[in-house]
N, C-alpha and C positions, 0 to 999 in steps of 0.2 A: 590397642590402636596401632602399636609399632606392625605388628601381623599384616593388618590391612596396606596399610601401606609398603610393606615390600611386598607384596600381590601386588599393588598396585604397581610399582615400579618394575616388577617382572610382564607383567601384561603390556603395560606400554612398549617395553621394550619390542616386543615381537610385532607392536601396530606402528612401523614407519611414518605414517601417514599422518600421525597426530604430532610429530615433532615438527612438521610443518607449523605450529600455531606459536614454536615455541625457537624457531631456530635465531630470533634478535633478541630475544628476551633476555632481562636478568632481574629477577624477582626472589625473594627471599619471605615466606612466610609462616609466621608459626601457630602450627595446628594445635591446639591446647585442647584435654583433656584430663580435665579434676588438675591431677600434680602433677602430670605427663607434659609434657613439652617436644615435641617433635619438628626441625626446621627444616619446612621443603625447600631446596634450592634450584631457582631453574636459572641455570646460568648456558649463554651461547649452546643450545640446542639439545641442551642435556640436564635433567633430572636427577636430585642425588637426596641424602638428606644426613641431619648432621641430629642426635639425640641429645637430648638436656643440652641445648646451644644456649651460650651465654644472650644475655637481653641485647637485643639491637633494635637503637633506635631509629633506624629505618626499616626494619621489618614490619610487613604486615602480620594481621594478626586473625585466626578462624579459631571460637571456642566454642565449647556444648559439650553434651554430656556423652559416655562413651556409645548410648545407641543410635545418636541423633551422626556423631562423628564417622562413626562405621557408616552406617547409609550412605554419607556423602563420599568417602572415599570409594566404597563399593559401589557405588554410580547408580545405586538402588533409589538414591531421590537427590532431585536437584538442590544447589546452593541455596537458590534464590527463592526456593520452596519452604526450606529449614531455619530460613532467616524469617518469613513472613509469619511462620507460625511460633517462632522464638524459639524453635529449638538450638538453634546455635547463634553466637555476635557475630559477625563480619565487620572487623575495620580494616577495610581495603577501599582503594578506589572501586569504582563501577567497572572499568577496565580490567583490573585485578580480580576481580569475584567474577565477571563474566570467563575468565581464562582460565579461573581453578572451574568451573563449572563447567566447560567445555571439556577439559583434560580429563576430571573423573570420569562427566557422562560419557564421553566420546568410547573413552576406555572397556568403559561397562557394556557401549549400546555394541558396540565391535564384536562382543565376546557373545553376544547373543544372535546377535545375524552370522556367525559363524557355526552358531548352533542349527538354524533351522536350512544351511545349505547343505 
């Protein structure tokens, strides 16, 4: 899962355009797979992430299994897809899951309309 996610944070990096979603924000949440623990942090307009973070009880929280977790990071299927069919929990607000779902997919849709230009 760590893999995926700095793809992902390397890919963002190069889409400007998607930190617009994110430049008030400051959200803290942890992507869990099996015994892996990974804390996305998006704090004032920038993305980072902190490995085996200690528990925070303000963190939200995104878990499932390592193919259900790759999909959503790799922007290959939506949040709110992977939640409906139980592949993955989501305890976030609605606010919260719609912002991790916009960042992955935006990420992923970016990198394929760059392909077919």
């Amino acid at each position: 899962m760590i893999k995926s996610i700095q793809k992902f944070l390397v890919k963002m990096q190069k889409q400007g355009h998607v930190y617009q979603l994110i430049k008030q924000a400051e959200v803290h949440v942890n992507l869990r797979c099996e015994e892996q623990v990974v804390q996305l942090v998006i704090k004032n307009g920038a993305v980072f992430i902190l490995q085996n973070p200690l528990e925070q009880h303000n963190a939200y929280e995104v878990r499932g299994n390592e193919a259900a977790m790759k999909q959503l990071i790799e922007g290959t299927s939506r949040l709110r897809v992977l939640e409906q069919k139980g592949e993955i929990k989501v305890d976030t607000s609605l606010r919260i899951a719609l912002l991790l779902e916009s960042l992955f997919y935006l990420t992923k849709a970016q990198e394929d309309f760059a392909k077919i230009i």
